[in-house]
BADRENVEX-467213 format. One line per field, with one value per residue: residue number from 1; chain; x, y, z of N, C-alpha, C in turn. Coordinates in pm, whole numbers, plus 50000, padded with zeros to 5 digits. Each point is the difference from the previous one (the first is absolute). Example, Ala and Ser with C-alpha at 12.3 -4.5 7.8 and 13.67 -1.06 7.14 Angstrom:
k = (1;2)
c = (A;A)
n_u = (51319;49965)
n_v = (49431;50105)
n_w = (50780;49928)
ca_u = (49911;50082)
ca_v = (50119;50119)
ca_w = (50000;50006)
c_u = (50090;49923)
c_v = (50120;50109)
c_w = (50000;50073)
% end
This chain:
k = (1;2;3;4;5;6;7;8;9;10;11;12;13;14;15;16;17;18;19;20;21;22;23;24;25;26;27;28;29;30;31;32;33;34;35;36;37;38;39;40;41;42;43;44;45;46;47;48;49;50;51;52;53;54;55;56;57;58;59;60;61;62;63;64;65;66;67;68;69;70;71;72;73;74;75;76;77;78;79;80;81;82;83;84)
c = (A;A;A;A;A;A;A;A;A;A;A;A;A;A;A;A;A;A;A;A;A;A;A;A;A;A;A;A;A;A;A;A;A;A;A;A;A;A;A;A;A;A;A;A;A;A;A;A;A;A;A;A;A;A;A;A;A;A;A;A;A;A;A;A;A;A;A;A;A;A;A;A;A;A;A;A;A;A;A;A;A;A;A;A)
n_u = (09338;49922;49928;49920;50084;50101;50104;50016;50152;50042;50091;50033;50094;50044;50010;50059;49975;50140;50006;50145;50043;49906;49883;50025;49920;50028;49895;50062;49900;50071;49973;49883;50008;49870;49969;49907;49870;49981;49909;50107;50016;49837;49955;50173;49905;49905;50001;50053;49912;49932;50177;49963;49954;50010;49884;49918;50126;49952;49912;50058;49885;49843;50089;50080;50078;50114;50014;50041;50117;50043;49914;50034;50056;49977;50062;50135;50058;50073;50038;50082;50041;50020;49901;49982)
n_v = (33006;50004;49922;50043;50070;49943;50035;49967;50011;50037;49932;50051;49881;50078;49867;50154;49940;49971;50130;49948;50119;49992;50052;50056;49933;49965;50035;49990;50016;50139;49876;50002;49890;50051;49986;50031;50038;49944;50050;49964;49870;49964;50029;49927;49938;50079;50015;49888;49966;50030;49918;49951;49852;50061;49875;49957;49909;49903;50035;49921;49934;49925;49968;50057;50115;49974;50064;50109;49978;50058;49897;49942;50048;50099;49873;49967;50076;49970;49875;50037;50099;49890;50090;49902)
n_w = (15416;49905;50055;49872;50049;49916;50080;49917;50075;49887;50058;49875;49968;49929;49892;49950;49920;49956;49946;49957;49978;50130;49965;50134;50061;50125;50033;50133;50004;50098;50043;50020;50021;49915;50120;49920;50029;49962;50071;50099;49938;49983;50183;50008;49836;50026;50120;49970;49899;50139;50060;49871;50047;50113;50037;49903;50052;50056;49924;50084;50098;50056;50072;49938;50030;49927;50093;49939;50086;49903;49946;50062;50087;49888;49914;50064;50039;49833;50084;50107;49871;49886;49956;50060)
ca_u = (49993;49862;50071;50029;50116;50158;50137;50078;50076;50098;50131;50036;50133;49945;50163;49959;50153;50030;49936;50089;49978;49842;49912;49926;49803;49973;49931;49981;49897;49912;49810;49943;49932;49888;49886;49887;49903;49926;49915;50072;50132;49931;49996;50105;50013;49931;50112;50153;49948;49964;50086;50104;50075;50094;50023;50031;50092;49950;49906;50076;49898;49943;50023;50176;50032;50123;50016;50141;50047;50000;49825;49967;49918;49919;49874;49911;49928;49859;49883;49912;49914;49892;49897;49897)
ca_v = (49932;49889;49871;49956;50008;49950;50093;49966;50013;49895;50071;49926;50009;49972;49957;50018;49960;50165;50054;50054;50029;50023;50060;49939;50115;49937;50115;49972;50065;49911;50016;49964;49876;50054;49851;50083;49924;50056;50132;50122;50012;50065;50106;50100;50029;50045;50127;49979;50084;50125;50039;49969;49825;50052;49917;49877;49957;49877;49900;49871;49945;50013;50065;50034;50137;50071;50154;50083;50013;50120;50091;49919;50067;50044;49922;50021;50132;50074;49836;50060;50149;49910;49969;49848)
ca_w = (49872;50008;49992;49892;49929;50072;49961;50018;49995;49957;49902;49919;49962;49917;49944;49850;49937;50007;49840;49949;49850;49943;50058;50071;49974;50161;50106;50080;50071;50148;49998;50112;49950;50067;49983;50018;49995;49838;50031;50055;49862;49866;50014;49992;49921;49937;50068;49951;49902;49991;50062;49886;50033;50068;50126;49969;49883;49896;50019;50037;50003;50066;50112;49994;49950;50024;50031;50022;50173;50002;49990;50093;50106;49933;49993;50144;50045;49901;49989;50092;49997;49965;50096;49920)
c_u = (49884;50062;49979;50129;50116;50046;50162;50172;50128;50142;50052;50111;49990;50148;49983;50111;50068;50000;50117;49952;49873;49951;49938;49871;49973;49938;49911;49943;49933;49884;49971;49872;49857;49880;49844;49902;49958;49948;50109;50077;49980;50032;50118;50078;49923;50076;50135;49930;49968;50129;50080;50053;50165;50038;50062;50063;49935;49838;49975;49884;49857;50026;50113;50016;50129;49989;50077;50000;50012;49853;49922;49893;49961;49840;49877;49883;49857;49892;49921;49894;49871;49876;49880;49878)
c_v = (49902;49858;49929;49981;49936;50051;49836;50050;49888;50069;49846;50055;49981;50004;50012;49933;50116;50011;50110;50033;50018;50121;49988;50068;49899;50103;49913;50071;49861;50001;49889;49882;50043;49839;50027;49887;50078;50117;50092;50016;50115;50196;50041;49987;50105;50133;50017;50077;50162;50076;50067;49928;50023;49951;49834;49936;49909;49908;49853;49930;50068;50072;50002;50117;50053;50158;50090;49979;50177;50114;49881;50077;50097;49946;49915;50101;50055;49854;50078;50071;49943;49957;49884;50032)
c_w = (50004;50003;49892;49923;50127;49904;49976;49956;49933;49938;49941;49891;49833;49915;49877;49888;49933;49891;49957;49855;49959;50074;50113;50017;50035;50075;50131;50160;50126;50029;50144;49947;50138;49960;50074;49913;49827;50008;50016;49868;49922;50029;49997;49889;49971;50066;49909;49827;50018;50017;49874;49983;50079;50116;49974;49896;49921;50079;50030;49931;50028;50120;50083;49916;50014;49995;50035;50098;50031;50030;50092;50079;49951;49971;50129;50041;49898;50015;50121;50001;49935;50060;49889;50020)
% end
C-alpha cells in the first residue's frame, strides 16, 4: 500500500430511536474511513467514476474517504495497477 494512504478501522454503535408505525429507509453500509493525501484522493475518485461510483460511500473532506469494506481490497489492488 503507498504510504500516502492510512487505513483507518472503527466500529461504532449506532442508537436509532425507534420508529413504530413508520417507515423505516434506514440503509446502513460498512465502510472503511481511507486518509490519503489529495493526489491519491483525486485518483480513487476518478477509478471509483470509471467503476460506476461502486467503491466510495461518501466524500468526507480534502483528505478522508468513506469506502465499501466490501470493495476495499478491490480498490486497493486497481491504485496499484495505476501507473503516474
Amino acid at each position: 500500500m503507498p504510504r500516502a494512504i492510512q487505513v483507518c478501522y472503527q466500529t461504532t454503535r449506532l442508537d436509532l430511536p425507534k420508529m413504530e408505525g413508520k417507515r423505516k429507509l434506514i440503509r446502513i453500509t460498512q465502510g472503511i474511513l481511507v486518509k490519503c493525501d489529495p493526489s491519491i484522493k483525486a485518483i480513487l475518485a476518478k477509478i471509483n467514476a470509471e467503476n460506476g461510483h461502486d467503491f466510495i460511500i461518501e466524500d468526507i473532506d480534502d483528505e478522508h474517504v468513506l469506502v465499501k469494506s466490501a470493495k476495499h481490497d478491490v480498490l486497493k489492488s486497481l491504485l496499484k495497477d495505476v501507473s503516474i
